[in-house]
Backbone bond lengths (Angstrom), bond angles and torsions (degrees), N, CA, C in turn:
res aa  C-N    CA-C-N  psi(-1)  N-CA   C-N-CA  omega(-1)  CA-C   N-CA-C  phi
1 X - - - 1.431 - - 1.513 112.27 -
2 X 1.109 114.71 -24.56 1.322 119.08 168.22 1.627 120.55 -59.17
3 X 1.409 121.58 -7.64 1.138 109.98 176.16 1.453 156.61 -21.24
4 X 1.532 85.72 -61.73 1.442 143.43 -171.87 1.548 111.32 -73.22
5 X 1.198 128.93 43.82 1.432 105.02 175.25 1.957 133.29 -85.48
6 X 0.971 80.46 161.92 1.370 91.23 -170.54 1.553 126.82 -70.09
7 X 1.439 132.81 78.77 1.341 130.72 -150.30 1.527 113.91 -75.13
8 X 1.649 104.70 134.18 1.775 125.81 -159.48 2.234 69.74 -44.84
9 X 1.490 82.87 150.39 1.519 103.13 137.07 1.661 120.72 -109.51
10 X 1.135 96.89 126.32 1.742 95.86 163.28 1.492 113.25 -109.95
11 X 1.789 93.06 150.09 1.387 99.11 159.49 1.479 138.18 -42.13
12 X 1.330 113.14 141.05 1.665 113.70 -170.05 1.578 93.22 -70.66
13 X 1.724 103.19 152.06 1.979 100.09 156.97 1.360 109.54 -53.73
14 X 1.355 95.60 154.01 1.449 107.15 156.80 1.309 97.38 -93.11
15 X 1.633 101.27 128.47 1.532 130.23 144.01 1.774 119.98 -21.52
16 X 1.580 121.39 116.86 1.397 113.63 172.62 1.088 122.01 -121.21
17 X 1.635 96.36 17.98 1.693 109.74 -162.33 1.849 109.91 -64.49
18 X 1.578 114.52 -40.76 1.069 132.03 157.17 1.321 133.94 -42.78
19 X 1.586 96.89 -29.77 1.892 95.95 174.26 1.075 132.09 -52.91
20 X 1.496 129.51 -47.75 1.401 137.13 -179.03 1.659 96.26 -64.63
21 X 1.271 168.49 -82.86 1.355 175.52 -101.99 2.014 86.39 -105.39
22 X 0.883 124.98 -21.23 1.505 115.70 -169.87 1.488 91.94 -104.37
23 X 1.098 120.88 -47.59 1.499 122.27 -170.81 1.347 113.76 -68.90
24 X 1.758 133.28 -47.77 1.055 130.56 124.51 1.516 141.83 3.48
25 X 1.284 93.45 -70.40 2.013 107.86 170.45 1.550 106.18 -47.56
26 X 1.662 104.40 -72.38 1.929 104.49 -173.98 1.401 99.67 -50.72
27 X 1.338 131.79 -31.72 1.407 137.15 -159.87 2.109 90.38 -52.85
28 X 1.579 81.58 -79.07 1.575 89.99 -165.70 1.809 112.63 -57.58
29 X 2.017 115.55 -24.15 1.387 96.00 -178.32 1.646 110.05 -73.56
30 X 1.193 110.14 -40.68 1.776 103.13 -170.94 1.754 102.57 -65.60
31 X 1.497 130.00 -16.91 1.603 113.11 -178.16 1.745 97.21 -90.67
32 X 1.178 120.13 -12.22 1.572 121.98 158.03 1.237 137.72 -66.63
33 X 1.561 103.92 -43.51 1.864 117.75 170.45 1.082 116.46 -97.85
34 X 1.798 144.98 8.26 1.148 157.93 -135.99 1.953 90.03 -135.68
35 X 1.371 119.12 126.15 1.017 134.88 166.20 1.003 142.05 -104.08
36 X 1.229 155.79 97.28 1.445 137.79 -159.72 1.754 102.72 -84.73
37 X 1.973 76.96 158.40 1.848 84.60 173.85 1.512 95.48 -93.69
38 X 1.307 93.59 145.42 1.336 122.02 -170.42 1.847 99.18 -90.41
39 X 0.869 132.09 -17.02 1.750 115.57 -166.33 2.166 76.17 -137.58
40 X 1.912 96.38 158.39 1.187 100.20 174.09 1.503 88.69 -114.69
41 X 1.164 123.96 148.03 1.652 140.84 -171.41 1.319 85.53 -102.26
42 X 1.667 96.10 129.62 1.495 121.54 -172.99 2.266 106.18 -130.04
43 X 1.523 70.62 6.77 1.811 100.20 164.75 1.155 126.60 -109.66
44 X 1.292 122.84 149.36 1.631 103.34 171.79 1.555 113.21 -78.66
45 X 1.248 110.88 138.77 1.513 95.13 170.96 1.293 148.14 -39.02
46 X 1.454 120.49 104.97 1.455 123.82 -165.23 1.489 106.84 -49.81
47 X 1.658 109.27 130.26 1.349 142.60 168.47 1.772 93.73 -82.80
48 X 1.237 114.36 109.71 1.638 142.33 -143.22 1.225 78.25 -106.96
49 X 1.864 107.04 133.09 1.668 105.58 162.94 1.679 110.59 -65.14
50 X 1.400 133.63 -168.11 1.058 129.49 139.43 1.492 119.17 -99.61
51 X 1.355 92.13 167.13 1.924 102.80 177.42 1.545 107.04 -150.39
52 X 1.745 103.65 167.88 1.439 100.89 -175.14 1.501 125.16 -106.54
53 X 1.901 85.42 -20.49 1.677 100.37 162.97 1.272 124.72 -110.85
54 X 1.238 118.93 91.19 1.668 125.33 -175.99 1.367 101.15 -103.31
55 X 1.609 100.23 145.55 1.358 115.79 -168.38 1.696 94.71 -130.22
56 X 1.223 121.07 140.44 1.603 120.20 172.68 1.840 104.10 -86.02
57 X 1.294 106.93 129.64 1.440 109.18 150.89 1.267 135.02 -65.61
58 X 1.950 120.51 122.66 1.236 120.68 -148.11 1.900 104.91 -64.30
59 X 1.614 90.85 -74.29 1.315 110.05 -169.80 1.665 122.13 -90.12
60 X 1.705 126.77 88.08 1.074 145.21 -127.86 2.025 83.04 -85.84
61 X 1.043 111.07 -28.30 1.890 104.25 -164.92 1.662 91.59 -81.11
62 X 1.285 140.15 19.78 1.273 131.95 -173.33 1.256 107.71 -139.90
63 X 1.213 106.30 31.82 1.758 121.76 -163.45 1.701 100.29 -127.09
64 X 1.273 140.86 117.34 1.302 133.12 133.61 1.570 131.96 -81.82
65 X 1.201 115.57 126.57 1.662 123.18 -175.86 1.100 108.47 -87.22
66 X 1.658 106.96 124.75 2.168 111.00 171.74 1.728 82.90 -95.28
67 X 0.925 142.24 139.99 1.627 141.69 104.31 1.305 128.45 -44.98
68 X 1.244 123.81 122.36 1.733 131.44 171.37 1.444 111.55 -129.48
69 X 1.095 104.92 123.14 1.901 108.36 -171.38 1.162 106.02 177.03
70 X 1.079 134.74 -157.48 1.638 158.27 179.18 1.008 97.41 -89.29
71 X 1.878 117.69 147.64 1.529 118.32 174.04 1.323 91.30 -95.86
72 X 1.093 95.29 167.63 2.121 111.62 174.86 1.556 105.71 -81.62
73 X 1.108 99.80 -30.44 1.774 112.79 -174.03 1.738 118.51 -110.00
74 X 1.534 99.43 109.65 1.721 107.90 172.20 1.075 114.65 -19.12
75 X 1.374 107.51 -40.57 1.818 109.36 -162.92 1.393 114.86 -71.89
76 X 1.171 113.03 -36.31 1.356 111.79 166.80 1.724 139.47 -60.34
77 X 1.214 99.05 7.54 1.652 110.60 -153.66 1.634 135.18 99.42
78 X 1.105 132.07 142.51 1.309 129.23 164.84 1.868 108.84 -78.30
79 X 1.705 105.34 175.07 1.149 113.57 -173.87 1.467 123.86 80.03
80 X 1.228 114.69 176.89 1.624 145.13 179.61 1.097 103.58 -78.23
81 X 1.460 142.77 -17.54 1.398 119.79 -166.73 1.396 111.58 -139.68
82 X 1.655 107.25 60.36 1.583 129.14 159.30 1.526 89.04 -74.50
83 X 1.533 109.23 153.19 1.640 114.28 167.48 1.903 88.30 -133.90
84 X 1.468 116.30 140.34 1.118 121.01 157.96 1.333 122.77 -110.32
85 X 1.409 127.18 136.06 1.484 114.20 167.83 1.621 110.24 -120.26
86 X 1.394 105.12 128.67 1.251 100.41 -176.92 1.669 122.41 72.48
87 X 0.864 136.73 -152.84 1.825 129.51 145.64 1.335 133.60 -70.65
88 X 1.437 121.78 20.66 1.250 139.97 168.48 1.140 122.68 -110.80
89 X 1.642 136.42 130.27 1.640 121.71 159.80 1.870 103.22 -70.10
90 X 1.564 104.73 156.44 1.410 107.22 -178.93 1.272 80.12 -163.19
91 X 1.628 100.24 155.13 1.394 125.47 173.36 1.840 108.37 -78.29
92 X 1.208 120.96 -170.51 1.000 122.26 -178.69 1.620 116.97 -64.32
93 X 1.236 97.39 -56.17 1.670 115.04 167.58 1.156 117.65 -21.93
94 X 1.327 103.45 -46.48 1.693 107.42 -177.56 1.549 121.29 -80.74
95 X 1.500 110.65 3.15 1.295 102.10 176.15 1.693 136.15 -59.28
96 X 1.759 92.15 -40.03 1.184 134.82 -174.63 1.844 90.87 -53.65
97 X 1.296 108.94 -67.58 1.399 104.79 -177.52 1.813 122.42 -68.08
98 X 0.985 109.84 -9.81 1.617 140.47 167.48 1.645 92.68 -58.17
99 X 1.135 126.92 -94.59 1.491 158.25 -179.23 1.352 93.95 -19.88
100 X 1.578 120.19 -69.58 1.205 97.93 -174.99 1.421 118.73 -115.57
101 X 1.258 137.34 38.11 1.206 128.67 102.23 1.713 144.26 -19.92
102 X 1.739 94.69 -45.91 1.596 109.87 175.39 1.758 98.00 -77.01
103 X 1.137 129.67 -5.29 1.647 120.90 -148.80 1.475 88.18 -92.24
104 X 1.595 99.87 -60.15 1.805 123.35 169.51 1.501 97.25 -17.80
105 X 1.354 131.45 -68.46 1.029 122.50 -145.91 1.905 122.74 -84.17
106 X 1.623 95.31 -12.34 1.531 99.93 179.21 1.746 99.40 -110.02
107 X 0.845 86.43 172.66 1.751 125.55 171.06 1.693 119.21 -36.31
108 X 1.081 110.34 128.30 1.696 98.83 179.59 1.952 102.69 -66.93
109 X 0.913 109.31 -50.20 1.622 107.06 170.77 1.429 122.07 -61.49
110 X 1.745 124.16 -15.94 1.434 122.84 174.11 1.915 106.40 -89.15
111 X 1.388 115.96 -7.09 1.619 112.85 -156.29 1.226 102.08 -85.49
112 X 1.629 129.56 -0.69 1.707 120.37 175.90 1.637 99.51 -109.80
113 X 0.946 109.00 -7.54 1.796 113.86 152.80 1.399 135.05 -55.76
114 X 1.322 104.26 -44.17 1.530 129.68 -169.75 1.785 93.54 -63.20
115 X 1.796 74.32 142.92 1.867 84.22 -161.16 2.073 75.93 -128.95
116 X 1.484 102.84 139.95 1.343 101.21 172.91 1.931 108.69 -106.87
117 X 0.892 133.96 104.88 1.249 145.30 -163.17 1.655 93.95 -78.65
118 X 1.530 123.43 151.21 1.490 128.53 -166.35 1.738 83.89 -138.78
119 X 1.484 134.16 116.37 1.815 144.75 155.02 1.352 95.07 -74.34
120 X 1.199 154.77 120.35 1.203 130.66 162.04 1.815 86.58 -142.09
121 X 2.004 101.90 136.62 1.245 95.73 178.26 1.479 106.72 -75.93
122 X 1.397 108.18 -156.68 1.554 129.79 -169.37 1.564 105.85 -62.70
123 X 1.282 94.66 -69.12 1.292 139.00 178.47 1.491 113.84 -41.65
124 X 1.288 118.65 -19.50 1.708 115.69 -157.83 1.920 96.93 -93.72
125 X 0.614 114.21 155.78 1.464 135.50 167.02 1.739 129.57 -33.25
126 X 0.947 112.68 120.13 1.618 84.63 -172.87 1.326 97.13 -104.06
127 X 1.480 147.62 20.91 1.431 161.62 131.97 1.561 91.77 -45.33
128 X 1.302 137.42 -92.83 1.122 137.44 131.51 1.745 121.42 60.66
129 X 1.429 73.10 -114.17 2.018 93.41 169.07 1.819 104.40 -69.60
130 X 1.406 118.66 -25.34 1.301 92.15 -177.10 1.643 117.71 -85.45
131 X 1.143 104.42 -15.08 2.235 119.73 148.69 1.564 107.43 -53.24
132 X 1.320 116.98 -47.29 1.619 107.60 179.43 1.329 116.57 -68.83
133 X 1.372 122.32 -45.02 1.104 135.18 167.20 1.688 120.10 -49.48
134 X 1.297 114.04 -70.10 1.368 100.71 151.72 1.310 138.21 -8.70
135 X 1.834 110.61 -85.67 1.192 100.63 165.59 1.040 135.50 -65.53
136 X 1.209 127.94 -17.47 1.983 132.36 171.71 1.820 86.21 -58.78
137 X 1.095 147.60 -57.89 1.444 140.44 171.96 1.294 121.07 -15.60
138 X 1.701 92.30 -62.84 1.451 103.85 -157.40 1.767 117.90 -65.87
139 X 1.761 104.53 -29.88 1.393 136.60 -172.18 1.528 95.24 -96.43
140 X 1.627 130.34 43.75 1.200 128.83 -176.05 1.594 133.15 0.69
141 X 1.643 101.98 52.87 1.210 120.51 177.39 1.707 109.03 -93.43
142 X 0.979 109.10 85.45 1.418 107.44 -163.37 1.617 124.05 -115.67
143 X 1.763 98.56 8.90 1.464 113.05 177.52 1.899 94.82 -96.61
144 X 1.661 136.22 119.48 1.123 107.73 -147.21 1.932 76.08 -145.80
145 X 1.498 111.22 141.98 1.437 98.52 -172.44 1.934 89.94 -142.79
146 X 1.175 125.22 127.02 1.672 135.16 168.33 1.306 103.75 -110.51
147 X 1.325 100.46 111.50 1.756 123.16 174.31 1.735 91.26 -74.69
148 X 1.656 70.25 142.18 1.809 97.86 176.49 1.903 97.10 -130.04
149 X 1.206 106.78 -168.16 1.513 112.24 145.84 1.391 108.99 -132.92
150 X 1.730 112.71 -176.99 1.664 88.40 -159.63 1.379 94.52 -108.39
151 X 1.334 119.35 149.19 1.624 111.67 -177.53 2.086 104.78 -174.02
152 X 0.763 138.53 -173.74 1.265 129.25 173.83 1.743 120.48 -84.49
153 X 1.370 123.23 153.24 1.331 108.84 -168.60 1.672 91.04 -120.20
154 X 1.282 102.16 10.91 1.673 90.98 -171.76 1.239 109.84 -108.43
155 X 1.468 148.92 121.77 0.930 145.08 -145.00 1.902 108.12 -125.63
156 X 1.552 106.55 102.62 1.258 115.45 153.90 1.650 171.59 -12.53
């Protein structure tokens, strides 16, 4: 009576025919929603004052970034009041030619849009930004935005 045994069942494979078409998909969504930074920071990243009224900037391609902070590199100088534009350090002077460089590149109908955004750490100078400011004046850049993050400024 023992003949007869009863043979294991095993589980079926799993199917991998699907893998490549799934692996593919994330492939193409993350090289679709994935952005590169456009400038390499030759600053250390500005340590952002805080503020209590922060507002987000709408349209980010109509925006130029000054950096003001410490360079990462000796060579550039010591202190708070390296300014970078673009992938270059430049003194203030050079903003003016900064500015419209960025103008060159948009639209006669996008250039009263253009918002010039100021990174400037804690630490940097306000001699400084008020030289950047200046010349952003003089080069009738007069839409003018200083990133903060948002957090309390009143201290306890």
């Amino acid at each position: 009576m023992s003949k007869f045994r009863k043979k294991k069942k095993d589980l079926p494979a799993v199917s991998t025919a699907s893998l490549p078409d799934i692996v593919f998909m994330l492939l193409f969504f993350f090289m679709v929603t994935t952005t590169m930074r456009e400038t390499d920071l030759k600053i250390d990243s500005p340590r952002l004052p805080s503020a209590t009224e922060v507002k987000k900037l709408e349209r980010k391609s109509l925006v130029s970034t000054i950096y003001v902070g410490k360079a990462k590199d000796p060579k550039y100088g010591t202190g708070y009041n390296r300014i970078q534009l673009n992938d270059k350090i430049g003194t203030a002077d050079d903003v003016t030619a900064f500015i419209l460089r960025e103008r060159e590149d948009k639209s006669e109908k996008e250039v009263p849009f253009m918002t010039t955004s100021i990174k400037a750490d804690k630490e940097s100078s306000v001699g400084t930004l008020a030289d950047v400011r200046e010349k952003l004046r003089d080069v009738n850049a007069l839409k003018l935005s200083l990133s903060s993050h948002k957090g309390s400024t009143i201290k306890k």
